[in-house]
C-alpha positions as CSV (number, residue, x, y, z in Angstrom):
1,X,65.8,126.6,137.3
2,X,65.8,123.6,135.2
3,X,68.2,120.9,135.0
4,X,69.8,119.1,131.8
5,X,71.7,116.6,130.5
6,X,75.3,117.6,129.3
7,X,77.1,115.1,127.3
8,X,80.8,115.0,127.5
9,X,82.4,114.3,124.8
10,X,85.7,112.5,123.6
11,X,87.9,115.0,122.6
12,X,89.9,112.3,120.3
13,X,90.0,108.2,119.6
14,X,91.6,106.1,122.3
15,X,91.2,103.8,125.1
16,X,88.9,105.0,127.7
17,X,90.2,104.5,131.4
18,X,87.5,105.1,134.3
19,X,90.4,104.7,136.5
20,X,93.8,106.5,137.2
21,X,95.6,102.9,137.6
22,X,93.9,99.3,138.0
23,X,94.6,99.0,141.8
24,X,92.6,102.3,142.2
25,X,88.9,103.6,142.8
26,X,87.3,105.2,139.6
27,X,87.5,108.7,139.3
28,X,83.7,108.9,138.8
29,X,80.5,106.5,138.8
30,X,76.9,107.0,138.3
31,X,75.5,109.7,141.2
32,X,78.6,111.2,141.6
33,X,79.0,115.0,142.4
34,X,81.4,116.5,139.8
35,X,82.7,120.2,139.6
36,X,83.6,121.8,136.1
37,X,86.9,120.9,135.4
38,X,87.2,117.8,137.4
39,X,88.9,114.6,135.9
40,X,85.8,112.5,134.4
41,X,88.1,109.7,133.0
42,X,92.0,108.9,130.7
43,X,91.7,108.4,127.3
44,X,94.8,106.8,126.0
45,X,96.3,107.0,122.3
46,X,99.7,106.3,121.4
47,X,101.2,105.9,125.2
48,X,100.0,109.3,125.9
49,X,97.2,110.0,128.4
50,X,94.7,112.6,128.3
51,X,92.6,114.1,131.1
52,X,88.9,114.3,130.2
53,X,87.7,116.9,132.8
54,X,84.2,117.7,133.7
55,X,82.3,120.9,131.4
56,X,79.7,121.8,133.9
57,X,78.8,121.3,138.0
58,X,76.4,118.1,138.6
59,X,76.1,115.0,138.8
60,X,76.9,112.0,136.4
61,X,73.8,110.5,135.0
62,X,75.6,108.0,132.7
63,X,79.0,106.4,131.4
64,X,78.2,105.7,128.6
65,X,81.2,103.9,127.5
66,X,83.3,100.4,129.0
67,X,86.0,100.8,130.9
68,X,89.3,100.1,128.7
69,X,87.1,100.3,125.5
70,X,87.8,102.1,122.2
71,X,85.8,105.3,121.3
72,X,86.3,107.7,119.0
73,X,86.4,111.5,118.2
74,X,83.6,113.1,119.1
75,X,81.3,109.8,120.6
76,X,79.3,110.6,124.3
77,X,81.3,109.5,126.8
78,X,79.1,110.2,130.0
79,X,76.4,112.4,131.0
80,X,76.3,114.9,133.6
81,X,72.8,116.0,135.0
82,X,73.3,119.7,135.3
């Protein structure tokens, strides 16, 4: 069996928040084990937060993004070796 890279992607424009609040840990960094549908990250648009939630079981590869930066629809977010 083979392993990949699986990009997640922002499912809309906002603010990207690597953390649940800034007195807390990151919900992931690089090396971390993640199961599908685990919270990868916020992304924040008009006062209203959206989980982004992990598509596949592994590991992020990558975050690919600055915490509290703008990104937009569609843009790689982080990678998940798979």
């Amino acid at each position: 069996m083979s392993e990949s890279l699986s990009s997640v992607i922002s499912p809309l424009s906002g603010v990207f928040y690597s953390k649940p609040a800034p007195d807390q840990p990151a919900f992931v960094e690089p090396g971390t084990a993640v199961k599908k549908g685990q919270t990868l990250c916020l992304l924040e648009t008009m006062k209203v937060f959206t989980k982004v939630k992990a598509p596949a079981d592994g590991v992020v590869a990558e975050i690919a993004v600055e915490d509290e930066s703008t990104v937009e629809k569609n843009q790689v977010i982080m990678k998940i070796q798979t």
